[in-house]
Residue frames as qw, qx, qy, qz and C-alpha x, y, z in Angstrom:
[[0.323, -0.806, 0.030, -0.495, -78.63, 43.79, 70.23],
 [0.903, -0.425, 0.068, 0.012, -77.40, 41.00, 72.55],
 [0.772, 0.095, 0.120, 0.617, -73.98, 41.06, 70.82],
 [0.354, 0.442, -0.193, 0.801, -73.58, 44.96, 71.39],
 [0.654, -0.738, 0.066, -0.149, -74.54, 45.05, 75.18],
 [0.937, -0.308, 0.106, 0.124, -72.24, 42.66, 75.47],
 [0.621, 0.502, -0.045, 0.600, -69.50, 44.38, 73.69],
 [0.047, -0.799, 0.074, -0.595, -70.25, 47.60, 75.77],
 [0.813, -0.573, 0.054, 0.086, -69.52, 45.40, 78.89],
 [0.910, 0.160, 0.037, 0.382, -66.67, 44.11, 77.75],
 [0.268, 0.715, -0.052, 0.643, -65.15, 47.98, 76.83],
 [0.429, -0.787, 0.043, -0.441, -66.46, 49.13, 80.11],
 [0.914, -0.344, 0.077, 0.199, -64.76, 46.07, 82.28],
 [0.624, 0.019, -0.064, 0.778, -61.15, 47.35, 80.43],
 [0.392, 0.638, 0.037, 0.662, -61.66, 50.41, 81.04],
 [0.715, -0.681, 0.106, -0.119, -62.58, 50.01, 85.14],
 [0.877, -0.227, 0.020, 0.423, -59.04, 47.51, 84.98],
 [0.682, 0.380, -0.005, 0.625, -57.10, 49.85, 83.35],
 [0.165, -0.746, 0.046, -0.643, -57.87, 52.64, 85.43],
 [0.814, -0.571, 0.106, 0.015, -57.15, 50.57, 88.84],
 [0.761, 0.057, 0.119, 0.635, -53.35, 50.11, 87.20],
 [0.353, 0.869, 0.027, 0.346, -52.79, 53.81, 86.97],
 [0.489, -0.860, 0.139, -0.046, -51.02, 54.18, 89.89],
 [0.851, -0.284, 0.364, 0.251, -48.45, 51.60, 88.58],
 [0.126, -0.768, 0.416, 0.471, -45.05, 53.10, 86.66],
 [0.810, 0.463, -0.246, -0.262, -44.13, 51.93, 83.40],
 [0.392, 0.480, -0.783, 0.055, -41.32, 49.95, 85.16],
 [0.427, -0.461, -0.694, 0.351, -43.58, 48.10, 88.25],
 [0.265, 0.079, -0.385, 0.880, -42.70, 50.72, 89.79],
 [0.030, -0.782, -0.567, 0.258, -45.62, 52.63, 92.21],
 [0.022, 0.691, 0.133, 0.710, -46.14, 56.45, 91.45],
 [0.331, -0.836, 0.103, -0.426, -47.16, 57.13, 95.00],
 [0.160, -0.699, 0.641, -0.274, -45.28, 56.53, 98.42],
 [0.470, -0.426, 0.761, -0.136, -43.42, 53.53, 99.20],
 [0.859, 0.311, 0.375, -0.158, -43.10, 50.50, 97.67],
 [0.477, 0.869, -0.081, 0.102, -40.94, 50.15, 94.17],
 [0.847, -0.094, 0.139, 0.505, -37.00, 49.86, 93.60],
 [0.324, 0.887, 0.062, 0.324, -36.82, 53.60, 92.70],
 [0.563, 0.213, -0.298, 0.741, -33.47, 55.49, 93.58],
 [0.496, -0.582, 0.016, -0.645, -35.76, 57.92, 95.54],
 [0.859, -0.481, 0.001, -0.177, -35.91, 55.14, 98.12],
 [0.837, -0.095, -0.246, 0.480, -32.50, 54.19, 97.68],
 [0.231, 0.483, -0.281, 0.797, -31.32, 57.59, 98.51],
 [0.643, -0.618, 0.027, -0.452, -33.95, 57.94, 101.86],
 [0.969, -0.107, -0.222, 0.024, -32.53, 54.43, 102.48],
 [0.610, 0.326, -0.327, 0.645, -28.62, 55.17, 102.14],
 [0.025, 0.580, -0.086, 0.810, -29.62, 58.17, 104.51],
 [0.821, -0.452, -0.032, -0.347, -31.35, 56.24, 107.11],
 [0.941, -0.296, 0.006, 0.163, -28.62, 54.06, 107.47],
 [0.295, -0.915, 0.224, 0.158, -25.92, 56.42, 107.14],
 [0.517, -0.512, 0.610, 0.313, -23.82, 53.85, 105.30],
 [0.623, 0.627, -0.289, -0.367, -23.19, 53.50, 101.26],
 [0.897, -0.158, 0.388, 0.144, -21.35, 50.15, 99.64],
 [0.297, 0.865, -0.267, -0.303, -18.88, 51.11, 97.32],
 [0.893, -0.211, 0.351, 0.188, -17.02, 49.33, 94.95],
 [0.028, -0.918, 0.359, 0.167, -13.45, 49.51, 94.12],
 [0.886, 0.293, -0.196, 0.303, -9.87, 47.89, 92.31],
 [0.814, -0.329, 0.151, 0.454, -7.10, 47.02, 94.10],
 [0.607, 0.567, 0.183, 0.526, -5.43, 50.43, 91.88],
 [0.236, -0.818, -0.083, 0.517, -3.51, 53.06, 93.75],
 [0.079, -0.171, -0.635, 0.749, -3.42, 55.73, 93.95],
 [0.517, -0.355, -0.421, -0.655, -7.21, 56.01, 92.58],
 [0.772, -0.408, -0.048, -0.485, -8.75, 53.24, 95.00],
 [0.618, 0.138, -0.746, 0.207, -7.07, 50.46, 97.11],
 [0.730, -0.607, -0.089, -0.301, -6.42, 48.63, 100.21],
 [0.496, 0.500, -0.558, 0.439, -3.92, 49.06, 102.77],
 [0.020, -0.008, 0.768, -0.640, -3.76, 47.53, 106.41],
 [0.007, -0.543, -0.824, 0.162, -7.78, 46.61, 105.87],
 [0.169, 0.688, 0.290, -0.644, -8.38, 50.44, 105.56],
 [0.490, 0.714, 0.276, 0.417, -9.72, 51.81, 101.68],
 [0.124, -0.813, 0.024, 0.568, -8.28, 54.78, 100.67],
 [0.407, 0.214, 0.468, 0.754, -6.95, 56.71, 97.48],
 [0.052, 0.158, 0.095, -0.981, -8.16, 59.98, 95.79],
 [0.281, -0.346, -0.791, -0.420, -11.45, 58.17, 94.43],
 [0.505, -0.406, -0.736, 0.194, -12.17, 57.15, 97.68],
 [0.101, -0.447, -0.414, 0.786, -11.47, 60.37, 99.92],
 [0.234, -0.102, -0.131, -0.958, -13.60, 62.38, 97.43],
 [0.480, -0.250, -0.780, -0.314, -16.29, 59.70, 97.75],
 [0.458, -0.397, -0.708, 0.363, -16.25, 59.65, 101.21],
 [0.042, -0.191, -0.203, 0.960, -16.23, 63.90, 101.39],
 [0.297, -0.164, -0.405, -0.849, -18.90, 64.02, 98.94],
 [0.646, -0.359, -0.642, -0.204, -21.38, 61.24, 100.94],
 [0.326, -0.256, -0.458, 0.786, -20.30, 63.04, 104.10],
 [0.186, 0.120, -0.043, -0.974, -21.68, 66.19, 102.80],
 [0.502, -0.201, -0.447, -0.713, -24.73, 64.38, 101.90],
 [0.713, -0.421, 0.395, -0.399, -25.54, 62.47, 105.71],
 [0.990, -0.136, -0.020, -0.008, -23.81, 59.12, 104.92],
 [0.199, -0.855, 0.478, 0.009, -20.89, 59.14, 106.87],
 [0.547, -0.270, 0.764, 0.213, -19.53, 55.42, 106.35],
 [0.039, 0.771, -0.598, -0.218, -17.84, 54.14, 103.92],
 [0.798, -0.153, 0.563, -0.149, -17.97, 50.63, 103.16],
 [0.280, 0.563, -0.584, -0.515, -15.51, 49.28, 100.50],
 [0.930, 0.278, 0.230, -0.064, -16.47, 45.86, 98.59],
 [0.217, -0.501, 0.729, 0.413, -12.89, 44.94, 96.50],
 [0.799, 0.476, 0.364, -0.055, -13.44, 43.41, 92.80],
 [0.610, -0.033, 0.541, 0.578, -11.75, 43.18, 89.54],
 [0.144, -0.393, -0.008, 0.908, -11.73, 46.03, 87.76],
 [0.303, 0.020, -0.585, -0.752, -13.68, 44.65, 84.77],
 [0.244, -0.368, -0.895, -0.066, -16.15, 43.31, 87.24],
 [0.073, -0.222, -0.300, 0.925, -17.08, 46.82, 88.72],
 [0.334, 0.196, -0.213, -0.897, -19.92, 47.72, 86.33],
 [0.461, -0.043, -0.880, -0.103, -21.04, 44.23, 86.70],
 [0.290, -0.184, -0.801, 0.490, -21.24, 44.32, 90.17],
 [0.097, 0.186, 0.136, -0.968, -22.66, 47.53, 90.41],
 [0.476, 0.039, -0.384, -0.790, -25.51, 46.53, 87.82],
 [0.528, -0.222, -0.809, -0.130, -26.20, 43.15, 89.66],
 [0.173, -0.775, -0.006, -0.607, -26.40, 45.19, 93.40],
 [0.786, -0.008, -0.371, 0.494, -23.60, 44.20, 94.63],
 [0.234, -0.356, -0.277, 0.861, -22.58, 47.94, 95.46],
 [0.160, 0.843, 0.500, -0.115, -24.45, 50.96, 95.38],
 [0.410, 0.857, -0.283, -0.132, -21.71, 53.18, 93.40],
 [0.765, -0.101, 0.043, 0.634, -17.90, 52.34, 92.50],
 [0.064, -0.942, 0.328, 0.016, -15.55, 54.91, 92.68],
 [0.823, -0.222, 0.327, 0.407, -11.83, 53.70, 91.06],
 [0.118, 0.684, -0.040, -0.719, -11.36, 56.56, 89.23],
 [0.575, 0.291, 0.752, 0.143, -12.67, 54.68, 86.43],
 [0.027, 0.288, -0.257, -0.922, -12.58, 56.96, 83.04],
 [0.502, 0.482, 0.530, -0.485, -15.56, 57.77, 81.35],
 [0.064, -0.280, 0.729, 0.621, -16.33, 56.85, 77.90],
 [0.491, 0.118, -0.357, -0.786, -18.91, 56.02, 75.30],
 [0.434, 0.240, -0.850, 0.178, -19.06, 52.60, 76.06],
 [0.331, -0.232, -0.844, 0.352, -19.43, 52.24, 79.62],
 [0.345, 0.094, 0.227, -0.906, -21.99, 55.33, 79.81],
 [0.515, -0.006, -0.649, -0.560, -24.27, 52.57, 77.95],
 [0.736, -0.362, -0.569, -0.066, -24.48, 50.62, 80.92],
 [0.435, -0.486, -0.531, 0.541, -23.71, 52.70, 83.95],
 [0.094, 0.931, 0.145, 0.322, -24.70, 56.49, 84.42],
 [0.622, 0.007, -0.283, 0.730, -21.20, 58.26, 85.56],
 [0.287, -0.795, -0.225, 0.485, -20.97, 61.25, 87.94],
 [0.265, 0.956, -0.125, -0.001, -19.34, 64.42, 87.29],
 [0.577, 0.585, -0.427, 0.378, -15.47, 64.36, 86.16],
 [0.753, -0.590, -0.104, 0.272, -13.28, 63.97, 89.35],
 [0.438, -0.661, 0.432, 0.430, -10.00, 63.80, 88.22],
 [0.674, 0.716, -0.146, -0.106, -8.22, 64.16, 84.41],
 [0.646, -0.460, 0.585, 0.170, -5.20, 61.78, 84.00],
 [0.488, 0.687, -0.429, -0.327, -2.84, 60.56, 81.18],
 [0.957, 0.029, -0.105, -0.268, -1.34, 57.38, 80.27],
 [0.357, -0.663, 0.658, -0.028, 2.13, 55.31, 80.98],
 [0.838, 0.351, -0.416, -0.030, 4.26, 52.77, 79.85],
 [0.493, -0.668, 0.544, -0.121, 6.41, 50.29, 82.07],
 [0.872, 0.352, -0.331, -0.079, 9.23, 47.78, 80.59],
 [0.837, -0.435, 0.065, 0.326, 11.81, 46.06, 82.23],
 [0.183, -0.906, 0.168, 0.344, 14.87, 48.09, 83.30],
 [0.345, -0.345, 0.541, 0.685, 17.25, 49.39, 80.53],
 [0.537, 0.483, 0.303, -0.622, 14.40, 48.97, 77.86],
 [0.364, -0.245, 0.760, 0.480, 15.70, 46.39, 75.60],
 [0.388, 0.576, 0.615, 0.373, 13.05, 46.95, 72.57],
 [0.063, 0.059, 0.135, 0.987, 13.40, 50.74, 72.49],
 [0.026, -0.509, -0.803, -0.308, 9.83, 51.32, 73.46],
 [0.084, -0.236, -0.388, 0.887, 8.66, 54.56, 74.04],
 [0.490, 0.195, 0.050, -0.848, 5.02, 54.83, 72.38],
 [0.787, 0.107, 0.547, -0.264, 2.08, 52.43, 71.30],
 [0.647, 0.708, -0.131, -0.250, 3.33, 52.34, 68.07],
 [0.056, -0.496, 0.841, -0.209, 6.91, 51.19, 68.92],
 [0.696, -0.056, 0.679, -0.227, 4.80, 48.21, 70.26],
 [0.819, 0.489, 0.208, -0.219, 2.61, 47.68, 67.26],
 [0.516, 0.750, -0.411, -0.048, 5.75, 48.16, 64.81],
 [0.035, 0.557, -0.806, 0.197, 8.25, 45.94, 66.91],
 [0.715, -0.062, -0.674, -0.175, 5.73, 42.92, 67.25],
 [0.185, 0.181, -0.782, 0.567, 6.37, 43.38, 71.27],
 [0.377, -0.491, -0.784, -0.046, 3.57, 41.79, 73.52],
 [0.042, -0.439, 0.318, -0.839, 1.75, 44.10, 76.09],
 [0.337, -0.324, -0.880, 0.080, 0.53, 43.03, 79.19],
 [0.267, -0.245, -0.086, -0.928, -2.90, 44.99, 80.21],
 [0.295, 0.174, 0.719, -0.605, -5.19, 44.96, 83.71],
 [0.117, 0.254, 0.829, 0.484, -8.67, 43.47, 82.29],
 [0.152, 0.710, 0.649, 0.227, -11.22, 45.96, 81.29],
 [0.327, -0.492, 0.037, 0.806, -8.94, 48.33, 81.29],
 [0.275, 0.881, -0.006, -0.384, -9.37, 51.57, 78.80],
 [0.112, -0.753, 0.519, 0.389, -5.90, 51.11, 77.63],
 [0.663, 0.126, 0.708, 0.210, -7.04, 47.49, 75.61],
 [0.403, 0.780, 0.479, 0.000, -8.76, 49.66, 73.24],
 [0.183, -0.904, 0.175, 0.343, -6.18, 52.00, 72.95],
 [0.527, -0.263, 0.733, 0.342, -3.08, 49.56, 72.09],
 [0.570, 0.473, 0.673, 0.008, -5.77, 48.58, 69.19],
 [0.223, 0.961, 0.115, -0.114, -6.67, 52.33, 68.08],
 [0.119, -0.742, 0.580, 0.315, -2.39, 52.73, 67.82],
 [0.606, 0.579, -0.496, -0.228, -1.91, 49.55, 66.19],
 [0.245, -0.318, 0.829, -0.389, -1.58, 46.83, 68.30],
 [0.617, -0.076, -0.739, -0.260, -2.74, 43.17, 67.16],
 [0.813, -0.375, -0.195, -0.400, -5.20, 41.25, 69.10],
 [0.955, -0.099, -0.194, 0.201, -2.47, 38.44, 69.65],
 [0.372, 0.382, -0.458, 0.711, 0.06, 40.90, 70.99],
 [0.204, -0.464, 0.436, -0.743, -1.89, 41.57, 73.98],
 [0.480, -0.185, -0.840, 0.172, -2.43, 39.93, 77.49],
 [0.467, -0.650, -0.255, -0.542, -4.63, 40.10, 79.96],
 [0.445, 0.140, -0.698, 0.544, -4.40, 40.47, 83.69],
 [0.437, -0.617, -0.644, 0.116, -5.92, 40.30, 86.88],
 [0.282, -0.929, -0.149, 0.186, -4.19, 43.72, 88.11],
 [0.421, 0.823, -0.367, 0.102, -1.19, 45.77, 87.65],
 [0.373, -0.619, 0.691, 0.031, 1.07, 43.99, 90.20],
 [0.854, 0.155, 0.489, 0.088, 0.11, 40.82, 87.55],
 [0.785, 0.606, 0.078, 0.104, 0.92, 42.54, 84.66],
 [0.157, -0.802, 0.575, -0.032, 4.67, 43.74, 86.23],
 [0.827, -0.136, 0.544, -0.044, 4.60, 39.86, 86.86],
 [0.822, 0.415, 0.377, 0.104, 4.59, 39.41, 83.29],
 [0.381, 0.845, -0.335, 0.168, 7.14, 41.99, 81.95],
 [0.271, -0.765, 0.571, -0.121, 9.68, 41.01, 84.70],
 [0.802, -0.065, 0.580, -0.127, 9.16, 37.47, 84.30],
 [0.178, -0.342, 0.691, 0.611, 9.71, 37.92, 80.23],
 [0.283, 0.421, 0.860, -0.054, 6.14, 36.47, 79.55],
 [0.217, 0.909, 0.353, -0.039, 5.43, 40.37, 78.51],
 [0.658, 0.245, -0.034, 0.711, 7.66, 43.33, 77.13],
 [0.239, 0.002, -0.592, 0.770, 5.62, 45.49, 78.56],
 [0.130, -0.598, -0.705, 0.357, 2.49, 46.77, 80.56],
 [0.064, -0.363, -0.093, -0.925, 0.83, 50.32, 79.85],
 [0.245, -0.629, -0.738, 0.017, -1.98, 51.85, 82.33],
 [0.152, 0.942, 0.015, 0.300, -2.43, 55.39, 83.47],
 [0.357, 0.517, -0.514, 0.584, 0.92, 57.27, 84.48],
 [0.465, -0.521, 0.371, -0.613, -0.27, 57.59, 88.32],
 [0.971, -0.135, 0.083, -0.177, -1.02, 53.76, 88.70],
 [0.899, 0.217, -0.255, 0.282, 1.98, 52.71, 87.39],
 [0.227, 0.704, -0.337, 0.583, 4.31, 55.33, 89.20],
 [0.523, -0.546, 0.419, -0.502, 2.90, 54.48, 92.50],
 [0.998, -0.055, -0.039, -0.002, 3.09, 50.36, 91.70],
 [0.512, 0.653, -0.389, 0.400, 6.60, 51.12, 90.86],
 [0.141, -0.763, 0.323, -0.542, 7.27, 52.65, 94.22],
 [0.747, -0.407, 0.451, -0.270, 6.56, 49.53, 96.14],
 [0.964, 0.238, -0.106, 0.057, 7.84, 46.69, 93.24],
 [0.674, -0.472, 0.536, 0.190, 11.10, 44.80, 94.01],
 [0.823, 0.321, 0.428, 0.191, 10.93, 44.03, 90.46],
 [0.440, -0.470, 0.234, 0.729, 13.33, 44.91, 87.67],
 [0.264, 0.665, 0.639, 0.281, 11.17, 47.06, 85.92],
 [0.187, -0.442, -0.148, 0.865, 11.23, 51.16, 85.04],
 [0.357, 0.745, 0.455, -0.333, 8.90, 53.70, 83.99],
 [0.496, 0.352, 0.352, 0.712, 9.34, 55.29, 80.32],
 [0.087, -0.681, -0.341, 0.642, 9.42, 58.85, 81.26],
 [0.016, 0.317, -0.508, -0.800, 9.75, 59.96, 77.28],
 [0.304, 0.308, 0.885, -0.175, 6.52, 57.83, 76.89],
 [0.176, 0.130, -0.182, -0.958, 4.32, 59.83, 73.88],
 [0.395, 0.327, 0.622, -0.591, 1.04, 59.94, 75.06],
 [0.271, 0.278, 0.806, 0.447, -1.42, 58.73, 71.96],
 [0.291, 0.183, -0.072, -0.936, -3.39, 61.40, 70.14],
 [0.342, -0.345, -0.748, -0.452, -6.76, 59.40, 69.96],
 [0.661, -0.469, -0.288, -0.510, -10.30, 59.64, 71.37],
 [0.848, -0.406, -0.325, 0.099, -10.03, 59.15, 75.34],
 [0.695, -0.155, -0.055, 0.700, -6.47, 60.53, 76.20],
 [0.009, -0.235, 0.758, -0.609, -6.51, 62.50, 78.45],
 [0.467, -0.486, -0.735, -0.072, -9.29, 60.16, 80.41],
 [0.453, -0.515, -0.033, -0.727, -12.00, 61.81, 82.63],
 [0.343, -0.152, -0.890, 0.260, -12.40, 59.63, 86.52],
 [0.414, -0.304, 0.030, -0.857, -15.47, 59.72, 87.87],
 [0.455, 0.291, 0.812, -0.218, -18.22, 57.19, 90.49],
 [0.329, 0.054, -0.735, -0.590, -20.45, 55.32, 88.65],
 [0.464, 0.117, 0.611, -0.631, -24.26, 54.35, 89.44],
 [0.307, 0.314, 0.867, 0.238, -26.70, 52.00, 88.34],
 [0.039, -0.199, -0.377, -0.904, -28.82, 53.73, 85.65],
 [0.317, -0.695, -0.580, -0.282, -31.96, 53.50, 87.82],
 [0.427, -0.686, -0.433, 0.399, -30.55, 55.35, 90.74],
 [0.249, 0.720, 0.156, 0.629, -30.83, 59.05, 89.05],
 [0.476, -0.807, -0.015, -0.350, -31.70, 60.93, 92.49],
 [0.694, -0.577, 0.103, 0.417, -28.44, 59.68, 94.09],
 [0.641, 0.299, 0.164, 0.688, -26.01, 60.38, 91.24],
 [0.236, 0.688, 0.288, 0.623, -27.71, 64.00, 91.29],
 [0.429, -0.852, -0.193, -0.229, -27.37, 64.37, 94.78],
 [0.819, -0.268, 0.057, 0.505, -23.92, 63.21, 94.48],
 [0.476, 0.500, 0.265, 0.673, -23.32, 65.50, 91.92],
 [0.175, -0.883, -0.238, -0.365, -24.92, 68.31, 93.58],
 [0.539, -0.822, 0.115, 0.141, -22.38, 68.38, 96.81],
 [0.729, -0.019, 0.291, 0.620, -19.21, 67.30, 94.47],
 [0.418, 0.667, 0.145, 0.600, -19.59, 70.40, 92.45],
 [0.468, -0.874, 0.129, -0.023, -19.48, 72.43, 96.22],
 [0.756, -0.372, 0.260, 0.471, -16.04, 70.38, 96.91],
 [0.601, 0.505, 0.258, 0.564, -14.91, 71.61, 93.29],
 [0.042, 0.876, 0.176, 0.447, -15.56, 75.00, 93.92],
 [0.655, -0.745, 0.126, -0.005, -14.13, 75.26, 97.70],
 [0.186, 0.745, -0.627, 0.135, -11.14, 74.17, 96.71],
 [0.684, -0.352, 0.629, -0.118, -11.38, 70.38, 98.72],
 [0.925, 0.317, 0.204, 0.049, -11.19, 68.24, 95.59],
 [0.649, 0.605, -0.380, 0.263, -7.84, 69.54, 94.47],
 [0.288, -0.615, 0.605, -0.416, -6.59, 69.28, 98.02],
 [0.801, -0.186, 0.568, -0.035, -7.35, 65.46, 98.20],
 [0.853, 0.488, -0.111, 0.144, -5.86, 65.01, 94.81],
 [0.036, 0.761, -0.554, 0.335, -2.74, 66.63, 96.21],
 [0.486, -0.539, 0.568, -0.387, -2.71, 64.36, 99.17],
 [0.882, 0.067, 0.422, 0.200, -2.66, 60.75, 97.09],
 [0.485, -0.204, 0.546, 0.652, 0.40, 62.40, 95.41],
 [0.396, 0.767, 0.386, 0.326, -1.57, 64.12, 91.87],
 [0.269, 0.254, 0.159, 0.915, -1.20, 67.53, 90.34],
 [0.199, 0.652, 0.621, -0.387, -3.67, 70.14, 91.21],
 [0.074, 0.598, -0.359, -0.712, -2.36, 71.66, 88.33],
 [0.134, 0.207, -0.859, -0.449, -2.42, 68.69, 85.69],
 [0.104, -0.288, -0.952, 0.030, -4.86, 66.09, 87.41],
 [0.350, 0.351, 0.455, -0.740, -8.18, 68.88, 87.90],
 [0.442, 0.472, 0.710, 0.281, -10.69, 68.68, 85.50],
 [0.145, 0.097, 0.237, 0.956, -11.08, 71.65, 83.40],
 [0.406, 0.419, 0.509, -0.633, -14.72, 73.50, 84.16],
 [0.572, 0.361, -0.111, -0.728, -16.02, 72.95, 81.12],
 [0.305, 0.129, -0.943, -0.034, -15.44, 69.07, 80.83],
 [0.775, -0.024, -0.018, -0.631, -19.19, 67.86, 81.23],
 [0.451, -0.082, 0.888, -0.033, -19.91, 63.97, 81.96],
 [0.647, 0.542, 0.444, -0.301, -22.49, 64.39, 79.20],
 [0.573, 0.742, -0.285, -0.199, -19.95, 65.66, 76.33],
 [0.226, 0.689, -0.631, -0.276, -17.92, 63.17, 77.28],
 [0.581, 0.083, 0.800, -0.125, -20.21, 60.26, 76.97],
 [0.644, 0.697, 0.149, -0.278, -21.82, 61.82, 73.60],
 [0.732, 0.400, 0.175, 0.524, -17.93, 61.71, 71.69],
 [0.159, 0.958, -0.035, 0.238, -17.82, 65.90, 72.03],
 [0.279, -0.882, 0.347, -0.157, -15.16, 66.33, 74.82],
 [0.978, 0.018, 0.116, 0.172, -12.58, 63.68, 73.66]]
């Protein structure tokens, strides 16, 4: 008898504790107000203080920095779209392109925006806005083009080295065409990997067509763009740019999402693509190009 009282305490006592813990979220997290690391608070937060951190590569004309000021077509949509939602500043953070999704996941910034394509991959470990902007790929060898290279395959078949920004899209590419491991190099950015074609250390450098056209524009170096360049027929190509948020902060992404699809519609998103040099013809995203079908594989 003494050994089932004493059981029925026992029950009763967890079932008083477990009922004082209801309030508490399967991640820590509270249920009711305040308190908690939820994106709910970071969105009140961003709004209170009017300013957002945002991080970005050194890649025009997506994202960069010129005279201290950001800018590119990442950036002005970034900055129209968080306008339209009350946070008027801006506040770029500069990183290495393959350290963006890093940074972003350690809370360093509170999106990036580098018109960073979306893929299967990096939806695993960040949660990507809608599409931005729809872009194709490029090739850049030193001038006259002494290996005849005009497609990844040309690489892979001619044994020529390529030199490629790290955590770039385009490693995985080279691969998917035929490109050995030991033919490619890595680099801190594209003005490194020019370094390396001009220098002889590479033969040559792929990244999308817009990045490289606009490095061109400013390089001293004796390097030119393959304008016969045949774009690869694999998964990814054409690539989708879009910000990117940490996977807990749902309630910004959707509130980003929610004024970006206004800009779409109005007509301001193809007007700031225009204005960092794009297409509004080539570089829009088609309306039916979904961040969800092309994280699932569908819209490749």
């Amino acid at each position: 008898m003494k050994k089932l009282l004493f059981a029925s305490i026992i029950f009763l006592s967890v079932i008083m504790l477990a009922a004082c813990g209801s309030g508490e979220s399967s991640d820590g997290g509270s249920n009711g107000e305040g308190g908690g690391e939820g994106e709910g608070n970071k969105l009140a937060q961003l709004k209170e203080e009017g300013v957002v951190q945002v991080g970005f590569a050194n890649e025009k004309p997506y994202a960069y920095q010129e005279d201290g000021e950001l800018k590119g077509a990442a950036v002005d949509i970034a900055e129209a779209v968080f306008a339209e939602m009350g946070i008027d500043t801006v506040e770029g953070k500069l990183a290495d392109f393959s350290q963006l999704i890093p940074g972003l996941n350690a809370g360093k910034f509170d999106v990036i925006t580098a018109g960073m394509a979306i893929n299967p991959d990096r939806c695993k470990n960040a949660d990507f806005g809608e599409p931005e902007m729809m872009y194709g790929e490029g090739l850049v060898v030193k001038k006259g083009n002494p290996l005849d290279l005009h497609s990844y395959e040309d690489i892979a078949e001619k044994d020529a080295t390529v030199s490629i920004m790290q955590g770039a899209t385009e490693i995985e590419y080279v691969k998917e065409s035929g490109v050995s491991k030991d033919q490619i190099q890595s680099a801190s950015d594209i003005p490194a990997t020019f370094s390396a074609v001009a220098s002889g250390r590479a033969d040559a450098t792929t990244a999308t067509e817009m990045s490289l056209k606009m490095a061109l524009e400013s390089s001293d170096q004796d390097l030119e763009f393959v304008t016969d360049f045949e774009q690869p027929e694999i998964k990814g190509i054409p690539s989708y740019g879009a910000a990117a948020f940490h996977k807990d902060n749902d309630d910004l992404r959707e509130a980003y999402n929610e004024q970006l699809a206004k800009l779409k519609e109005d007509g301001t998103v193809k007007e700031l693509l225009e204005a960092n040099g794009f297409s509004a013809e080539n570089n829009s995203v088609p309306e039916d190009i979904t961040t969800k079908g092309v994280c699932s594989g569908e819209q490749y």
